[in-house]
C-alpha positions in Angstrom: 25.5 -1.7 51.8 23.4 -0.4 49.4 20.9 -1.2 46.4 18.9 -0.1 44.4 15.9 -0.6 42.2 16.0 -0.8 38.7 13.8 1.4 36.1 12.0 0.6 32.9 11.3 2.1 29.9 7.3 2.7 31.0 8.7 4.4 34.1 7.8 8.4 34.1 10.7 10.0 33.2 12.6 12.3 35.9 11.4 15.9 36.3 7.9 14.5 34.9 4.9 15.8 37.0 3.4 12.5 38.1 6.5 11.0 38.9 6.6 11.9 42.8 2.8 10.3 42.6 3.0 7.4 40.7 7.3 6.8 43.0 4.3 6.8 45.6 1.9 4.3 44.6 4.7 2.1 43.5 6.4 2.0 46.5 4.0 2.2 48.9 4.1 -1.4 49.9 7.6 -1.6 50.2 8.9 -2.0 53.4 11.6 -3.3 54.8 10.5 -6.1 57.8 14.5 -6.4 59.5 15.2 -3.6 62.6 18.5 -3.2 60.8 17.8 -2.4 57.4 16.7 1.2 56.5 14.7 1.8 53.2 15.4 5.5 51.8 12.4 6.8 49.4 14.1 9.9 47.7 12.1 11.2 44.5 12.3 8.2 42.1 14.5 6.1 43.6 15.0 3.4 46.7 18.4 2.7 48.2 18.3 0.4 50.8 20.5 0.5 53.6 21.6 -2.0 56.2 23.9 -2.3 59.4 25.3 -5.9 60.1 26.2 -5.8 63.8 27.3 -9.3 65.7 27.9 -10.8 62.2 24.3 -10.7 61.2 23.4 -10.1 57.8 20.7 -12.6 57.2 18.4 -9.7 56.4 20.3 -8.9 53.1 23.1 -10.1 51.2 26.5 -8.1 51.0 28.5 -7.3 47.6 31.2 -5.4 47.8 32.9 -3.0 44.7 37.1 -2.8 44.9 38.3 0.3 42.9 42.1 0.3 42.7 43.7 2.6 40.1 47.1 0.8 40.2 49.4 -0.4 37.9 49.6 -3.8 39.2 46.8 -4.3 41.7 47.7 -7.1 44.3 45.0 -10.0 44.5 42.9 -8.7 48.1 42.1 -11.5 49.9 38.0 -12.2 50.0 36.2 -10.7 52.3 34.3 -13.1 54.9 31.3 -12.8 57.1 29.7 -15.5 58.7 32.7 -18.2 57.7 31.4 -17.1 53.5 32.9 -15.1 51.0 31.8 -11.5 49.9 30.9 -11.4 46.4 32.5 -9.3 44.1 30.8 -7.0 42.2 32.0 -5.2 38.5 29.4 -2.4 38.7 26.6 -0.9 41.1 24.0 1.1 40.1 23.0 4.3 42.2 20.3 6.8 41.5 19.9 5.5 38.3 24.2 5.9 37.4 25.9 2.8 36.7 29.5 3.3 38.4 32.0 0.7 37.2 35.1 -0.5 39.2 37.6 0.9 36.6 35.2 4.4 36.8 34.3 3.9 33.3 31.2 5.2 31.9 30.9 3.3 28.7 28.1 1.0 30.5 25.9 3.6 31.9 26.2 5.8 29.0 24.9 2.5 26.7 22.1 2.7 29.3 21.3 6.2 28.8 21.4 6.1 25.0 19.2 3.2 24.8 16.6 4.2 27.2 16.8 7.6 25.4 16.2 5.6 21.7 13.6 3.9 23.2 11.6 7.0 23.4 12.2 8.2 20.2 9.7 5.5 19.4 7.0 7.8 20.7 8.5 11.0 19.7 8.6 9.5 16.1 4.6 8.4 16.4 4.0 12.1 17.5 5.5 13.6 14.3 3.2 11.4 12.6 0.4 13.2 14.1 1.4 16.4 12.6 1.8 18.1 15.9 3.4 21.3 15.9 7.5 21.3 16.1 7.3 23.3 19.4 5.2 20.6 21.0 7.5 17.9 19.5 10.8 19.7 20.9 8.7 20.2 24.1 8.2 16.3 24.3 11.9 15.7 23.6 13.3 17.6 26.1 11.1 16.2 28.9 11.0 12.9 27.9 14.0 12.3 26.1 16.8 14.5 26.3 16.4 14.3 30.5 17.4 11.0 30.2 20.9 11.8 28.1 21.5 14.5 31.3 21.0 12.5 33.8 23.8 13.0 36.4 25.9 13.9 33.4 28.1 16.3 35.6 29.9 12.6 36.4 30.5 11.2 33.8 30.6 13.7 30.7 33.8 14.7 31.3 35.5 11.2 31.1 33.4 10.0 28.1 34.8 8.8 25.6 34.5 10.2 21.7 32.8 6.6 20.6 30.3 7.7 24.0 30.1 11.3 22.9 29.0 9.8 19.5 26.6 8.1 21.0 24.7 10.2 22.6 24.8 12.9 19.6 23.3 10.3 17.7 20.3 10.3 20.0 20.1 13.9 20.2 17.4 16.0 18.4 18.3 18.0 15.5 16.4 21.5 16.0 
């Protein structure tokens, strides 16, 4: 099993130089109190990962993700542990990649795009301020356009032209 936390628009953004600092601070409390359950700290990002052995999984809940590619997919029956059902899940999130159970992209790329707009905000408020162009490209490829790459070497290739759209519309025009 695995899960892991979510990010918000006031988080650094990846490749930032505080970002290993403040991932620190953050997460230094965070602990896991169960023998069985490992908490990973990698960068920014927490996966948490947990063994059931004799049937015990009171120290976290279990979801499970079925990815079956064909044409007409029997109905699996549930999953049980501990006499109760497994939920079912329709997406997972992993180092910050939302992965779908048809391994489509159109959810974490609406993600991307609108954590990526959200930005713009600030890039817009710089311009404002008469800053020079190279410090205003310099701003948007750190804080912006690392966001539309992130872990693009999975999905790009099966985006869509509506999600190629729509992250060209939140790229900077130099």
């Amino acid at each position: 099993m695995s899960l892991t936390s979510s990010t918000s628009a006031l988080d650094p953004p990846q490749g930032c130089v505080l970002s290993p600092l403040l991932f620190s601070l953050y997460t230094n409390g965070c602990t896991s109190g169960h023998q069985s359950v490992k908490l990973l700290k990698f960068a920014d990002d927490t996966t948490l990962i947990g063994l059931i052995s004799d049937g015990d999984e009171s120290a976290y809940g279990t979801v499970e993700m079925i990815v079956d590619f064909r044409k007409d997919p029997a109905p699996l029956p549930p999953v049980i542990l501990c006499d109760s059902p497994v939920t079912s899940a329709e997406s997972f999130r992993f180092l910050g990649t939302t992965i779908t159970k048809e391994l489509k992209w159109e959810q974490n790329i609406r993600s991307l795009t609108k954590k990526a707009q959200q930005r713009m905000y600030f890039l817009r408020q710089l311009k404002k301020f008469l800053l020079p162009v190279k410090m205003l490209v310099n701003f948007y490829t750190a804080i912006i356009e690392s966001i539309l790459t992130s872990s693009i070497t999975v999905w790009f290739a099966a985006a869509t032209a509506r999600d190629n759209c729509s992250v060209s519309s939140t790229q900077l025009r130099r």
